[in-house]
Each structure stands twice: as structure tokens, then as C-alpha cells.
TORPA-4810 file (N, C-alpha, C, O; in nm, 3 decimals):
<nodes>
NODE_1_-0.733_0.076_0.847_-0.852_0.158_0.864_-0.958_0.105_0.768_-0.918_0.063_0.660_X
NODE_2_-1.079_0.102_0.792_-1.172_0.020_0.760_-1.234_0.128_0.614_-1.228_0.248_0.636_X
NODE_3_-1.281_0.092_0.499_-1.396_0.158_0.465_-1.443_0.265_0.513_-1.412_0.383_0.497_X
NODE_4_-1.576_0.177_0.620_-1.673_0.264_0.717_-1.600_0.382_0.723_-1.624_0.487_0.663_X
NODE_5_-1.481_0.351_0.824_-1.411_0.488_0.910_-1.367_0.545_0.816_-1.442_0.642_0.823_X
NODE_6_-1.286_0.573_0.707_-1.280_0.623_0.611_-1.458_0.722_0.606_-1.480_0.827_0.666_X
NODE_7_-1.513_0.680_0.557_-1.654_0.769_0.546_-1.681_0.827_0.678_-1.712_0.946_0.690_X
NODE_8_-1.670_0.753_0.768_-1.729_0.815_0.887_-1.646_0.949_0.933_-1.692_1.062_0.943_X
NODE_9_-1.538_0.915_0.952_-1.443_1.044_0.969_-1.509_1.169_0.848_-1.570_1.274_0.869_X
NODE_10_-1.470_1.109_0.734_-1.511_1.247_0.624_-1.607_1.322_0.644_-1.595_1.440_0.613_X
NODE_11_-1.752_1.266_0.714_-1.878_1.284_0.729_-1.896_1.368_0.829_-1.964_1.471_0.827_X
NODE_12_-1.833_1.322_0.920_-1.781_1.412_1.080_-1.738_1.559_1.087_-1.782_1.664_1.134_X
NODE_13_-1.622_1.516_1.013_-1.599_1.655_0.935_-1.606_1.728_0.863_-1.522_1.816_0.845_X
NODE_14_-1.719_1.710_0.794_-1.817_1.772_0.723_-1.711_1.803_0.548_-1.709_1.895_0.466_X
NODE_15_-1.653_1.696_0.557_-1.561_1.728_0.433_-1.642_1.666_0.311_-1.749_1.611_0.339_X
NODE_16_-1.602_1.671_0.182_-1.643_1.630_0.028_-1.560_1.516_0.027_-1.515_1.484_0.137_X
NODE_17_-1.524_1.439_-0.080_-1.413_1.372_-0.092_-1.353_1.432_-0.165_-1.269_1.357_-0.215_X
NODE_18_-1.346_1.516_-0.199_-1.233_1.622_-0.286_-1.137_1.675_-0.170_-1.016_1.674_-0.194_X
NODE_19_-1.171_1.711_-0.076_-1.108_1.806_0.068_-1.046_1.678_0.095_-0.933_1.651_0.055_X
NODE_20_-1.131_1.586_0.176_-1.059_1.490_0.205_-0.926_1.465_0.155_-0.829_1.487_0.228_X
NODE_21_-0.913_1.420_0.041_-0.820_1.390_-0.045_-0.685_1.482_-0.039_-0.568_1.449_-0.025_X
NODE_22_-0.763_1.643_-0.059_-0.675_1.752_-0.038_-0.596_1.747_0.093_-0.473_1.754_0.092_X
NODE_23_-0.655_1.737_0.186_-0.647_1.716_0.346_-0.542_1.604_0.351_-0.442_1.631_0.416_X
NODE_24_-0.547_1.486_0.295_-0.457_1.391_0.338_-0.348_1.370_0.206_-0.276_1.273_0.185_X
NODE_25_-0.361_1.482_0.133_-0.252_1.475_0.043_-0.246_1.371_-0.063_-0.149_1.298_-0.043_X
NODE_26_-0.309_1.339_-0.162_-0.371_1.210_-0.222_-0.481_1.295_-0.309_-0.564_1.377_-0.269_X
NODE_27_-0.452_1.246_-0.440_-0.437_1.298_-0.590_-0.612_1.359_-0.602_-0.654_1.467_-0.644_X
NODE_28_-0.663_1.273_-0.561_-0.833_1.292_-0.637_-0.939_1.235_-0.500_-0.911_1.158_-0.408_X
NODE_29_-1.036_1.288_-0.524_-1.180_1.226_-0.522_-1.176_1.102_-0.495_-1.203_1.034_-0.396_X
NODE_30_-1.119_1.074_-0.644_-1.150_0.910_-0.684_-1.082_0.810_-0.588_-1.122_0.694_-0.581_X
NODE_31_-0.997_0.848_-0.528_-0.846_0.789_-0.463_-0.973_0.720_-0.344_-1.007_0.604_-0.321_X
NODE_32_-1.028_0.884_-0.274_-1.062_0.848_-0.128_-1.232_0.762_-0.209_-1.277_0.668_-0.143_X
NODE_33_-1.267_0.779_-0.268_-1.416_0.765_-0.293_-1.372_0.533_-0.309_-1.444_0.455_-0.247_X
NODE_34_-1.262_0.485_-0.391_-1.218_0.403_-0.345_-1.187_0.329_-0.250_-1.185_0.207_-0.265_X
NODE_35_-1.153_0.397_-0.112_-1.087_0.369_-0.007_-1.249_0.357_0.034_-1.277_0.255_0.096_X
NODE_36_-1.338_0.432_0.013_-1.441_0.432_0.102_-1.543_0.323_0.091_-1.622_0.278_0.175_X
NODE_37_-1.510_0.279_-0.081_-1.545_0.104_-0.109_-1.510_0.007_-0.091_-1.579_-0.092_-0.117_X
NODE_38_-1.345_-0.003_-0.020_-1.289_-0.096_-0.003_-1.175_-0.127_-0.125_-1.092_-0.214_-0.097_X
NODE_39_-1.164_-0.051_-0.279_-1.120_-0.084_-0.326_-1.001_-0.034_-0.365_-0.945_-0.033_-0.475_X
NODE_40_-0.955_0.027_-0.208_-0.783_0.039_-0.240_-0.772_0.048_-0.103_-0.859_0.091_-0.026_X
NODE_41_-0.637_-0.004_-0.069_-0.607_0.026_0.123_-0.546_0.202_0.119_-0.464_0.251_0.041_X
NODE_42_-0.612_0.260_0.218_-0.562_0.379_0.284_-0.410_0.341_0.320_-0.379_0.239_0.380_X
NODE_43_-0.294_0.467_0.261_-0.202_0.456_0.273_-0.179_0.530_0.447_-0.241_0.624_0.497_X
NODE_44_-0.067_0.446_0.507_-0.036_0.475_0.629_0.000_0.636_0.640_0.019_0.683_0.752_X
NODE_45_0.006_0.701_0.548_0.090_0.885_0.544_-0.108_0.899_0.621_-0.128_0.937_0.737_X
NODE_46_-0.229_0.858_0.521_-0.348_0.935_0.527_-0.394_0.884_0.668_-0.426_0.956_0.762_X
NODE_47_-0.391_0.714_0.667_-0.423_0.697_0.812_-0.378_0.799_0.961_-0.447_0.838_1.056_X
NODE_48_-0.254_0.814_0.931_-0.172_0.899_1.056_-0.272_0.977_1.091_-0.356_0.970_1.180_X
NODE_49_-0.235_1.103_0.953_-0.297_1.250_0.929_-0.459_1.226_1.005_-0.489_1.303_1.096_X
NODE_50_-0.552_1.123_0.965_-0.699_1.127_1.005_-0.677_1.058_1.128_-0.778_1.047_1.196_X
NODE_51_-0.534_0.990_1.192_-0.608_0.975_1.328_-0.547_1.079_1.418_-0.574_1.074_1.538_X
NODE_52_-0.487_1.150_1.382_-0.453_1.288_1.452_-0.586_1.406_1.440_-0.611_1.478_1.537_X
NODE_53_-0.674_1.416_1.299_-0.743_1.505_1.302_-0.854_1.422_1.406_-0.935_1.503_1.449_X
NODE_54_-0.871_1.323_1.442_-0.991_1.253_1.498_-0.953_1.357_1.638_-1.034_1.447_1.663_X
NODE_55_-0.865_1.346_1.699_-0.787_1.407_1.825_-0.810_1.525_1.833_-0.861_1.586_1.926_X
NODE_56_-0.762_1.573_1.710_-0.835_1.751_1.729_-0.866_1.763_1.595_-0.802_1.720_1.499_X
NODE_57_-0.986_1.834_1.597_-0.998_1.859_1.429_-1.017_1.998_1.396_-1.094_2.041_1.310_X
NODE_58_-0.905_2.095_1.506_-0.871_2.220_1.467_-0.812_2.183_1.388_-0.842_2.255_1.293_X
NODE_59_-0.714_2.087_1.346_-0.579_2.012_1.312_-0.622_2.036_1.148_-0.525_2.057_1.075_X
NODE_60_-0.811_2.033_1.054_-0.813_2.015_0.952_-0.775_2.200_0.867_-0.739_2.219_0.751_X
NODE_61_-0.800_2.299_0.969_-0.792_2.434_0.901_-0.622_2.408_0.901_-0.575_2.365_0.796_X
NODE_62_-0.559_2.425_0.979_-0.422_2.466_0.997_-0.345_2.357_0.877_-0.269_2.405_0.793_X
NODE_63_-0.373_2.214_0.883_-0.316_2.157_0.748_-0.342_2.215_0.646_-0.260_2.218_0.555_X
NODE_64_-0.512_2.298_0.632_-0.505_2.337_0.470_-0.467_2.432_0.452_-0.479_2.478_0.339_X
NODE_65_-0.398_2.511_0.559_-0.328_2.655_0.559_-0.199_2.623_0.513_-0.161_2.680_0.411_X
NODE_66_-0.097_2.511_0.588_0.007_2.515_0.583_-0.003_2.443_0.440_0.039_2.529_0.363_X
NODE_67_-0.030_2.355_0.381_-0.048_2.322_0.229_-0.032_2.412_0.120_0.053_2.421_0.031_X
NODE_68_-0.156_2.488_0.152_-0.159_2.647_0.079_0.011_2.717_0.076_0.073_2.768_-0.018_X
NODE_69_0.039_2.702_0.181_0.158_2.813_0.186_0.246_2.745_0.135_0.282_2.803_0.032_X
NODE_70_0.314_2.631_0.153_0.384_2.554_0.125_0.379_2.517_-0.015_0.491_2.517_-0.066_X
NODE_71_0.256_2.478_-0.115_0.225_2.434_-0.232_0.281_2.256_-0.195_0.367_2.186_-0.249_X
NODE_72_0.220_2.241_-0.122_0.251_2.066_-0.112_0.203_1.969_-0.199_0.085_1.946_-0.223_X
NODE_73_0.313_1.904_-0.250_0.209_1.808_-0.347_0.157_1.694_-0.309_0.194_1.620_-0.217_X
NODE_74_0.072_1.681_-0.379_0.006_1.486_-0.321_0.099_1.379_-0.336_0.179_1.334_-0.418_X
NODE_75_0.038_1.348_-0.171_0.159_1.232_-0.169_0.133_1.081_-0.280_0.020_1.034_-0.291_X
NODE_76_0.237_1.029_-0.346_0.180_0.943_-0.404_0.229_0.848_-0.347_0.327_0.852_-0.272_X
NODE_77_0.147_0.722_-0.387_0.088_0.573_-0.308_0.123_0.448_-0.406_0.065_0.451_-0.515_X
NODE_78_0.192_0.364_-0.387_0.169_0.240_-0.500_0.030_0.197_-0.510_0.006_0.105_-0.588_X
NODE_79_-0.095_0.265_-0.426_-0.195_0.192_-0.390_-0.293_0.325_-0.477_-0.416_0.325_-0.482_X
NODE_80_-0.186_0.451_-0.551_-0.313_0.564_-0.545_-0.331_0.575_-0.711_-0.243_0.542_-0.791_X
NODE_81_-0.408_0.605_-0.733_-0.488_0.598_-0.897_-0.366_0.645_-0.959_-0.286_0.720_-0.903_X
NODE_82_-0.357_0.609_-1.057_-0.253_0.614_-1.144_-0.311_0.686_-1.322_-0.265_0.694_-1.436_X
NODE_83_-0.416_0.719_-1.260_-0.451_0.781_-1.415_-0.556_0.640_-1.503_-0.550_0.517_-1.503_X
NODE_84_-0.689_0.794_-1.604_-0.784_0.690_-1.677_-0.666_0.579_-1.781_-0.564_0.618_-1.839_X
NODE_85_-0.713_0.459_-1.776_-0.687_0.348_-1.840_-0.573_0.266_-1.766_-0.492_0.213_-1.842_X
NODE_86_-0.558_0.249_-1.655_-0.463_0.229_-1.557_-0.559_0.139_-1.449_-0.640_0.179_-1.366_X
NODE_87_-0.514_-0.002_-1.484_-0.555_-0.150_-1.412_-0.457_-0.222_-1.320_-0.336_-0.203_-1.322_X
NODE_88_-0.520_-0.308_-1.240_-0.386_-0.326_-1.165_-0.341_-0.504_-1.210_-0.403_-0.609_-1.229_X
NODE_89_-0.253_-0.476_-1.210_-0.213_-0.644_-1.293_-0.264_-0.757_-1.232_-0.242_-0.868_-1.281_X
</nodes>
């Protein structure tokens, strides 16, 4: 998934990159605000999730319901921020 679509989807759906993030399970802001520069690949868990909400995007209330209820945590990524002072070798 490209950058662009990364933004374009978020934009569509009128999300922040905070929601976003929340939405596809993935730690921060910073994670998707990355992805949207190019400077990390979208992990295949977030790709799925956004090309299912593209399909229906009743799909974005009912994930943040079932999250809520559940207390789901963010999925983590070899690719997802790892915390300030954290470079990649």
C-alpha cells in the first residue's frame, strides 16, 4: 500500500492519524504519520483492516466498538516505532 493511499483512505474517512492508528491497532500517530511519508511499510494486519473498511466503512464504528469492549491492544510490527531514541540499524 502506497503512502498516497495510506492518506487518502484516512482523509476519506474523515479520521486524524491518532484514530487511524487506533482503528488499525498500531501504537501512535507517529506510526501512521510515517507510513504516510513513506518511512515505514504498512504492516499487512493494517493493510487488510483498511482494505476491508474501503468496502464498507460502517466497518470503522463497529471496530472501535468492539476494541472498546474487548480492551485490544496495539498490534505490534518489527516495522512499528519502538519508542523516543530508537534508530533502525
Amino acid at each position: 500500500m502506497t503512502p498516497q493511499k495510506v492518506r487518502y483512505f484516512r482523509r476519506e474517512w474523515s479520521l486524524s492519524q491518532r484514530e487511524l492508528a487506533e482503528l488499525v491497532g498500531t501504537r501512535s500517530a507517529r506510526t501512521v504519520r510515517r507510513w504516510e511519508h513513506g518511512e515505514r511499510d504498512v504492516p499487512d494486519s493494517a493493510k487488510i483492516i483498511m482494505s476491508l473498511i474501503n468496502q464498507d466503512e460502517r466497518l470503522i464504528d463497529e471496530i472501535f466498538q468492539i476494541r472498546g469492549e474487548l480492551k485490544i491492544p496495539p498490534i505490534t510490527d518489527a516495522n512499528e516505532d519502538l519508542g523516543d531514541g530508537y534508530e533502525e540499524p
